[in-house]
C-alpha positions as CSV (number, residue, x, y, z in Angstrom):
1,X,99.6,67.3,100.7
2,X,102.3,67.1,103.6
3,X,103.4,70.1,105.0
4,X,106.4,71.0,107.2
5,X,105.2,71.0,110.6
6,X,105.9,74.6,112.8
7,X,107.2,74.8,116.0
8,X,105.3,78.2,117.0
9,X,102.1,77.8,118.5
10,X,99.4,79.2,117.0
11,X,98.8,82.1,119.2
12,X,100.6,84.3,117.9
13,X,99.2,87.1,116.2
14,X,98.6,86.7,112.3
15,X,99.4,83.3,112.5
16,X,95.8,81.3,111.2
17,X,95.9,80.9,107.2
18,X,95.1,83.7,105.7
19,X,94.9,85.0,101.9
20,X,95.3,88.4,100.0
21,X,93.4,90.3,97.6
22,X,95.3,91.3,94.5
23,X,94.1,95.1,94.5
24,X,96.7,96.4,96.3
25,X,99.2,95.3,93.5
26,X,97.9,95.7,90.5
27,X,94.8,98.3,91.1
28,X,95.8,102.1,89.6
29,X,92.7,103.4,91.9
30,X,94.4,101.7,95.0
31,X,97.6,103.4,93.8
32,X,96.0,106.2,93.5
33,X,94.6,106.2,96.9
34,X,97.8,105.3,98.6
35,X,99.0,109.3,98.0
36,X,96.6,110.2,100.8
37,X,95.6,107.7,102.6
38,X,99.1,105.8,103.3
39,X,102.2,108.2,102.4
40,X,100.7,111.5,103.7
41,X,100.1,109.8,106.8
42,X,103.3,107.7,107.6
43,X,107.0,108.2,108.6
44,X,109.4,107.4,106.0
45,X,112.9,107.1,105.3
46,X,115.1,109.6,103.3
47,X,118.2,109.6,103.3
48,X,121.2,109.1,106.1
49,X,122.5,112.2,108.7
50,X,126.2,111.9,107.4
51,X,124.9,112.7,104.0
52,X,124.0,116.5,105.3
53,X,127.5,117.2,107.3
54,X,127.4,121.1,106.7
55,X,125.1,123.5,107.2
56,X,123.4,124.0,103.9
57,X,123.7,120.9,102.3
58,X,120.2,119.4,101.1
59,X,118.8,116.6,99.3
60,X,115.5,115.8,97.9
61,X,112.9,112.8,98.5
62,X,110.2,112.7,96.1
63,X,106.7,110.5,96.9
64,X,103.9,110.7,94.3
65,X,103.4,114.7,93.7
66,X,105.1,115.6,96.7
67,X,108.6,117.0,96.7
68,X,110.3,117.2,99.9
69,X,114.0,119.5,100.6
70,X,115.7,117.7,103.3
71,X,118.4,120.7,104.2
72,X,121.5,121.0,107.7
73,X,119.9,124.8,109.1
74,X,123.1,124.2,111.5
75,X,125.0,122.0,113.2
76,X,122.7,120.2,115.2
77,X,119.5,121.1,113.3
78,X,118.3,119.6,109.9
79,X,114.7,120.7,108.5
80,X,112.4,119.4,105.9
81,X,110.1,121.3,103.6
82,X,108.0,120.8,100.5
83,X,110.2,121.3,97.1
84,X,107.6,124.1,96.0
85,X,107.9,128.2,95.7
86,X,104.9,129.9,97.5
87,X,104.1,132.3,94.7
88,X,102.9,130.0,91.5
89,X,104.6,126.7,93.1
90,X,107.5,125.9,90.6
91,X,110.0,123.8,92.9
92,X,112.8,125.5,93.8
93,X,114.9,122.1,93.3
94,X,115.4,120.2,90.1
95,X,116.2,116.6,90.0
96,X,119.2,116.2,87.3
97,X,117.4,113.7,84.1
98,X,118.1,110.3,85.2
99,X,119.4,111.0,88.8
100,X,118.0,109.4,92.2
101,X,117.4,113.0,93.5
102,X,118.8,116.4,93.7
103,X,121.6,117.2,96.5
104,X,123.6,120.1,96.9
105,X,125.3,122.7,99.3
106,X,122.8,126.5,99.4
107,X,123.1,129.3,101.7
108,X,119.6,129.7,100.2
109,X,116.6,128.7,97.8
110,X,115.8,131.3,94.8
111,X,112.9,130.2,92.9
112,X,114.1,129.7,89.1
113,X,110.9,131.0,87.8
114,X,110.3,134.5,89.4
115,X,113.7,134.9,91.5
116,X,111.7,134.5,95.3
117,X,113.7,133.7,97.7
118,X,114.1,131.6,100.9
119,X,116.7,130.9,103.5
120,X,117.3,127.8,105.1
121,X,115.0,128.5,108.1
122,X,112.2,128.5,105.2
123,X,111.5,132.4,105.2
124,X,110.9,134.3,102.0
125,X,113.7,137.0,102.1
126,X,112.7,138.2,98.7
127,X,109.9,139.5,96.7
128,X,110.8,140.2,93.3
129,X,109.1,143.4,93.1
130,X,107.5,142.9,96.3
131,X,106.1,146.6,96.3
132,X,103.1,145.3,93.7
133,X,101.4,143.7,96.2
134,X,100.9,146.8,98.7
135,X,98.7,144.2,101.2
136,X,98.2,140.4,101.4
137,X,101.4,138.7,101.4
138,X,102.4,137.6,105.3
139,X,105.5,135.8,106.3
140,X,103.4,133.5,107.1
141,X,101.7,132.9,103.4
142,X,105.2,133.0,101.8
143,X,107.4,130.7,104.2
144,X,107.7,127.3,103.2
145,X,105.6,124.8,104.2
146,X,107.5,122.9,106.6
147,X,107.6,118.6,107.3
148,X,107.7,117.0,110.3
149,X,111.3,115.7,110.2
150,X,113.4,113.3,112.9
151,X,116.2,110.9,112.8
152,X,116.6,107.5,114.8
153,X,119.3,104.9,114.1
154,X,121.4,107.3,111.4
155,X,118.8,108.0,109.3
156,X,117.1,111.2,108.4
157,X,112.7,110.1,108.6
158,X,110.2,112.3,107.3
159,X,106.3,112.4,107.8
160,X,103.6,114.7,105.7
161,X,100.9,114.4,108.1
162,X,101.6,117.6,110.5
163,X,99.6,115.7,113.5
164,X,101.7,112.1,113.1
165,X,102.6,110.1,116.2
166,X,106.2,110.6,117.3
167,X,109.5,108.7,114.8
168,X,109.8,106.6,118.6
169,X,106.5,105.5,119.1
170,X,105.6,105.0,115.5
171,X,109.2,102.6,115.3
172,X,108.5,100.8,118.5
173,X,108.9,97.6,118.7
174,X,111.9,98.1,116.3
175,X,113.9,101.1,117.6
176,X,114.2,99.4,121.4
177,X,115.6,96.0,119.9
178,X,117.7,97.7,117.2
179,X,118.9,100.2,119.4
180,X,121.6,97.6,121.0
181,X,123.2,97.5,117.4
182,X,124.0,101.1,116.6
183,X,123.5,101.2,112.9
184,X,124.3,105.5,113.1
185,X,127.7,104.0,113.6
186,X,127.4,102.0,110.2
187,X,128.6,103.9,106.6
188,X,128.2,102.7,103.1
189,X,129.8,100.4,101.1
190,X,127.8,100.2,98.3
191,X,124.4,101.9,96.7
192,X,121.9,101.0,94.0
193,X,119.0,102.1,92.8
194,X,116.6,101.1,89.7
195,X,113.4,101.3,88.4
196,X,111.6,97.9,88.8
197,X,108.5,96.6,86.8
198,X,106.6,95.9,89.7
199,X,104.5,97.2,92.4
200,X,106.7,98.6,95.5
201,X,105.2,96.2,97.4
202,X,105.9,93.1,95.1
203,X,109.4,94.7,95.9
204,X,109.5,94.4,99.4
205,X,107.9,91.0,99.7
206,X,110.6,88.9,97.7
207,X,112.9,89.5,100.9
208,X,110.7,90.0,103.6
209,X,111.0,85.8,104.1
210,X,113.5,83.1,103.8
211,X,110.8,80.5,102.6
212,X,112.1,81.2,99.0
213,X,115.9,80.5,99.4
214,X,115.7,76.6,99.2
215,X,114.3,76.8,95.5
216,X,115.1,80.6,94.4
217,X,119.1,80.2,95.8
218,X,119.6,76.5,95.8
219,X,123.1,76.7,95.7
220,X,123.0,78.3,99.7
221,X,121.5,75.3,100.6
222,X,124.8,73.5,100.0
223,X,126.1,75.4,103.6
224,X,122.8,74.1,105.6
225,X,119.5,74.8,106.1
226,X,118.1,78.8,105.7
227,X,114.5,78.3,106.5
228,X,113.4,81.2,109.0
229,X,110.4,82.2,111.2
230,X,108.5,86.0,110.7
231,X,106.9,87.7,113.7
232,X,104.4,90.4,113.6
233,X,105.8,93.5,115.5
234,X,102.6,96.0,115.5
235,X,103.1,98.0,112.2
236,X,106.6,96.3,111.4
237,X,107.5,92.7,111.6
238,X,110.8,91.0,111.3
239,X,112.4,87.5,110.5
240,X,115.0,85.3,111.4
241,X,116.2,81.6,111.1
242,X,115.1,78.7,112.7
243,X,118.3,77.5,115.2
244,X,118.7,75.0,117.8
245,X,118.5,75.3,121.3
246,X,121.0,77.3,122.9
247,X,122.5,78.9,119.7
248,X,120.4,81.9,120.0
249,X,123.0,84.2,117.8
250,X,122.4,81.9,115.0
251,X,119.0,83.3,114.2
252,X,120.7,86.3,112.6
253,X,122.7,87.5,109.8
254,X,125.7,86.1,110.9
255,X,124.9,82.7,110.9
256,X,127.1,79.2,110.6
257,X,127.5,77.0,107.7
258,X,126.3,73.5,108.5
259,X,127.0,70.0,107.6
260,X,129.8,67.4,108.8
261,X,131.9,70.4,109.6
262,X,131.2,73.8,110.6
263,X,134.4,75.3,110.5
264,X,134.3,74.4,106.5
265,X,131.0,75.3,106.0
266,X,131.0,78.4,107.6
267,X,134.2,79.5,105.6
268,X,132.3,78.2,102.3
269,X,129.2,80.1,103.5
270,X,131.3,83.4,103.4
271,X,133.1,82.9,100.7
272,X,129.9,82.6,98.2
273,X,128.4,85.5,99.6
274,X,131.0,87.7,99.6
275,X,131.8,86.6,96.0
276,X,128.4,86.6,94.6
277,X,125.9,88.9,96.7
278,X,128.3,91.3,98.2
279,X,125.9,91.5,101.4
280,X,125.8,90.1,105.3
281,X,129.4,89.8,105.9
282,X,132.5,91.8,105.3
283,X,136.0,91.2,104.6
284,X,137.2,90.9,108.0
285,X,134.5,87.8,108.4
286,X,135.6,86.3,105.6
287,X,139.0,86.2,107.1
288,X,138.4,85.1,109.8
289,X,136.0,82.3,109.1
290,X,139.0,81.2,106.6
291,X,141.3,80.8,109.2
292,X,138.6,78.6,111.4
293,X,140.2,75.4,109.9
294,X,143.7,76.0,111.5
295,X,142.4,77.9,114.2
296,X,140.0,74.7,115.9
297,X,140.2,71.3,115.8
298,X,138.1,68.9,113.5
299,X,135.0,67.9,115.7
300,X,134.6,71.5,117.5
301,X,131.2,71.8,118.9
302,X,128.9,74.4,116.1
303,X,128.2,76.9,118.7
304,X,131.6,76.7,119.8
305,X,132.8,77.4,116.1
306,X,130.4,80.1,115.7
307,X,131.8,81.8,119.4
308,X,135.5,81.9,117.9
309,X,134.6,82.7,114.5
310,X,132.2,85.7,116.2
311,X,135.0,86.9,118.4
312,X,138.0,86.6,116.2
313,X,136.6,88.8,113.6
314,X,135.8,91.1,116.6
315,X,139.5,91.4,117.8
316,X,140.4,91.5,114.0
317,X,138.4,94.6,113.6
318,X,139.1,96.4,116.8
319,X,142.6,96.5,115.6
320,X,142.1,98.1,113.0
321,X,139.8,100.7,114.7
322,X,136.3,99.0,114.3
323,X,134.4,98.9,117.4
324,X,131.5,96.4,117.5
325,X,128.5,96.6,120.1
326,X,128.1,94.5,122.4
327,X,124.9,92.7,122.2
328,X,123.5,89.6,124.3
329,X,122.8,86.5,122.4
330,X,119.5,86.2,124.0
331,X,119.0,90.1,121.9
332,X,120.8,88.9,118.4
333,X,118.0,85.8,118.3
334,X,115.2,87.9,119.3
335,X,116.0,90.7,117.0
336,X,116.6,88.5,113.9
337,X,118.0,88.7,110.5
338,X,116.0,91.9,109.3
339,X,113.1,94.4,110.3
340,X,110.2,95.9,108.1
341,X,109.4,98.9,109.1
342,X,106.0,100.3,108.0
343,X,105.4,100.4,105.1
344,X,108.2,100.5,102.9
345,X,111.8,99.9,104.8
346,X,113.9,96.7,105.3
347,X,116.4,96.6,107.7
348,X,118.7,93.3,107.6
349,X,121.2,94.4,110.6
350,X,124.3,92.4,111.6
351,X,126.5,93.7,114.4
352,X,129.4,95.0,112.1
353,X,127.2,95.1,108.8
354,X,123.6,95.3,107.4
355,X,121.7,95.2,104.5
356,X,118.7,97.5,103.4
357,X,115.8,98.2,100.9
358,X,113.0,100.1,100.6
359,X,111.0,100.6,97.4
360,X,108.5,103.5,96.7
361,X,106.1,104.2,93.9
362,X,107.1,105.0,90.3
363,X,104.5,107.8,89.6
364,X,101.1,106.5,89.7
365,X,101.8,103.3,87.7
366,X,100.8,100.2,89.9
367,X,103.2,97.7,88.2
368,X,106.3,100.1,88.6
369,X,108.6,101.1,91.6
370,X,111.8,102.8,92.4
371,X,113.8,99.8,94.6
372,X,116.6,100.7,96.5
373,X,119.4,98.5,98.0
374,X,122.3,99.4,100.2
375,X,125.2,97.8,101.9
376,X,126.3,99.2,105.4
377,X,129.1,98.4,107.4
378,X,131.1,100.0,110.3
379,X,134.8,101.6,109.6
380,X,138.1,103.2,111.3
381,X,136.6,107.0,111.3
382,X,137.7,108.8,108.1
383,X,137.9,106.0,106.0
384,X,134.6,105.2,104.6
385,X,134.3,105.0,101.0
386,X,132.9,108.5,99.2
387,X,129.5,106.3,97.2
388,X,126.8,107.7,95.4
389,X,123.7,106.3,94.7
390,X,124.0,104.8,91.4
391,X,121.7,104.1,88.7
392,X,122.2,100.2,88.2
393,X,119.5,98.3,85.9
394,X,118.6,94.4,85.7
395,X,120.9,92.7,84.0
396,X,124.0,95.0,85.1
397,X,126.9,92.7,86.5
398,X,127.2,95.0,89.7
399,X,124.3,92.8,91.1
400,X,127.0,90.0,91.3
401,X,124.4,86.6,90.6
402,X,122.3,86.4,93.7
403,X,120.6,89.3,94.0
404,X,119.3,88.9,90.0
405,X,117.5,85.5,91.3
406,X,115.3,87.4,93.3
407,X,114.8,90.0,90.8
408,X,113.4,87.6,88.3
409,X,110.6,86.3,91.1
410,X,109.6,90.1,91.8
411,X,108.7,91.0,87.8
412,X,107.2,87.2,87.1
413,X,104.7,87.8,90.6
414,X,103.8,90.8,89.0
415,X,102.3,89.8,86.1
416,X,101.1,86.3,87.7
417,X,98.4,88.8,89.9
418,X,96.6,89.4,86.8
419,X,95.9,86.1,85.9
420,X,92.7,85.3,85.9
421,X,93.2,82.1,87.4
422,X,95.3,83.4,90.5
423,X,93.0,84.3,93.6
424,X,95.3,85.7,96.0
425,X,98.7,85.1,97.5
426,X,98.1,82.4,100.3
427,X,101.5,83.4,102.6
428,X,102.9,80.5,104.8
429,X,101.6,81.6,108.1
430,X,104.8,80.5,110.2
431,X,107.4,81.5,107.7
432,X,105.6,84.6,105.7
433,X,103.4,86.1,108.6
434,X,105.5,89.6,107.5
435,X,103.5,89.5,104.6
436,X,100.2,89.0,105.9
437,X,101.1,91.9,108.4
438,X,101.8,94.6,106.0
439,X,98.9,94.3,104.6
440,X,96.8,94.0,107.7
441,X,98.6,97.3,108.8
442,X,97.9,98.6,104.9
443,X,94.3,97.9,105.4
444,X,94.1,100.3,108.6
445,X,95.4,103.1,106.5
446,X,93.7,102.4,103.3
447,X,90.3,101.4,104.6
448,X,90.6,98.1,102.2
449,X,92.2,94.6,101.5
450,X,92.2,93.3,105.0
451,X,93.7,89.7,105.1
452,X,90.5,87.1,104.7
453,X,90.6,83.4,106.2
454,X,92.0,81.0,103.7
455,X,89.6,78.4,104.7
């Protein structure tokens, strides 16, 4: 069998042939295990810092059995604490039937149950008929149970474990090569959520690579090639595209078209996806990769193309009060199309745009998930568009048609693990290596399902 030959030496970490078990799929005692041993123990991502702008506002994140109030105590301070009354442990939050979460504005939490009360700082101001209990209860026994809470690139991060590593070290490498891209700067444009029947990690993997878009998305590979390295980053790991020599930029989202022209291709390119995935590029790309054609002159050098195109739509958007960072080629290649942070968190970052998912466990259920998708971009303060997350199941024309391709991978790999004649996913170790490093980082934490040697 021929295969395509890599152009990464084979020192780099994670990068022998290596095979999965299937446990960590399709196993309800791994799934089981993972409440403890992996999301008690990690930092995760719940929600975005402009979504709490005034004291008292709050929003839930819910993980397994744990319920977590994510509330603004004041202007510069936003706590986190377990969803859960002190006295017989109703939570003091519902989520609405058939909502993401619960979010709100409180100047405090009453308990719907027994009428206990707690401010935002967590204290219990109120005993219903407090005078019963003439000793035991302490302000300490009755406050709520707080979570270690911190924010890093706009978003709010949680972690249950009360000894965790600090949000910095535990994103490093990520937050120093993100950091030149200042996604807090980024709002939504769009927001979707559903519940998917497969495992969260089943989720994940269908874009943690670009090995699938020549057969899953055939119809990119009119506008060139989109095959792509991964790179193991410690816990996280990211990907990007293969690109020739000196057109380091082109390793990231916002990437040429290629063929006899770029300057059509690259229009082409922006076209379809703004048309049919609604990701990676915005409206002031589109333009100006449209005008590229009367703009430069047939036979314009590709990296020239992509400089023009690049800059154009830079000018086109500072005019309109959309300020871009500035970030050296050299730092768009190395940083990639997207980042998976550990374990559950993609971020596909562009420098005026970027793409994210994450997926988390639907109860207890090993072929179920709640998957998330968002679209970010950067906008003239005050003029964001007011979204919510919304509800949107397969099949739902919202998806536009590319995102439902990968969709149907994620449901048909789940049910392929249980075949009997299956013996583990066999990731290509140039172009999946992301795959083989969550689970070698899942193994850590779960004490099980280490990668093995193919051979």
């Amino acid at each position: 069998m021929s295969t395509q030959e890599s152009t990464e030496p084979l020192s780099e970490p994670l990068s022998e042939p290596l095979t999965i078990g299937v446990e960590a799929y399709i196993s309800e005692e791994y799934a089981r295990a993972e409440r403890d041993k992996l999301w008690a123990k990690v930092w995760q991502q719940v929600g975005r810092v402009e979504e709490l702008p005034r004291v008292g506002d709050y929003l839930t994140y819910d993980i397994l059995d744990d319920s977590v109030i994510v509330v603004r105590t004041s202007a510069d301070t936003i706590r986190a604490y377990y969803n859960v009354c002190s006295h017989r442990g109703r939570p003091l939050v519902d989520t609405p039937p058939g909502a993401r979460d619960a979010r709100g504005r409180r100047r405090m939490f009453v308990c719907g149950f027994h009428g206990w009360r707690y401010n935002l700082e967590g204290e219990c101001t109120r005993v219903a008929l407090g005078e019963d209990w003439p000793c035991g209860l302490t302000e300490q026994n009755t406050r709520l149970a707080e979570v270690k809470l911190d924010t890093w690139g706009g978003w709010i991060w949680i972690n249950l474990d009360p000894e965790c590593e600090p949000l910095r070290d535990y994103l490093e490498p990520a937050a120093t090569l993100l950091d030149p891209f200042q996604l807090q700067n980024m709002r939504f444009r769009w927001r979707r959520w559903l519940v998917f029947d497969c495992n969260w990690k089943t989720a994940l993997e269908a874009f943690m690579e670009t090995y699938h878009v020549q057969q899953t998305h055939p119809e990119f590979m009119t506008y060139g090639s989109f095959l792509g390295w991964a790179r193991a980053q410690g816990k996280h790991s990211n990907i990007g595209y293969d690109a020739p020599k000196g057109l380091d930029e082109n390793q990231a989202k916002l990437r040429l078209g290629t063929g006899g022209d770029p300057r059509v291709s690259t229009a082409d390119l922006q076209n379809f996806t703004w048309e049919n995935a609604n990701t990676n590029t915005t409206r002031t790309l589109v333009d100006a990769a449209n005008r590229l054609v009367d703009e430069l002159p047939e036979g314009t050098p590709a990296d020239q193309v992509l400089r023009h195109w690049l800059d154009s739509a830079r000018r086109d958007d500072a005019a309109r009060g959309v300020v871009w960072p500035t970030v050296a080629p050299e730092d768009i290649g190395r940083s990639g199309t997207a980042w998976q942070i550990f374990p559950n968190f993609q971020i596909g970052h562009a420098l005026n745009n970027m793409l994210c998912y994450s997926a988390r466990p639907y109860g207890y259920d090993p072929n179920k998930c709640i998957f998330e998708a968002a679209v970010y971009e950067l906008y003239p303060e005050g003029q964001e568009p007011q979204t919510e997350w919304e509800f949107t199941p397969v099949g739902d024309p919202a998806w536009r048609t590319v995102l439902p391709q990968d969709f149907s991978n994620m449901a048909a790999v789940q049910r392929g693990m249980k075949a009997r004649g299956f013996t583990g996913p066999k990731p290509n170790p140039y172009r999946e290596r992301s795959i083989v490093n969550l689970h070698h980082n899942l193994a850590r934490y779960m004490g099980t399902g280490a990668p093995r040697d193919l051979s």
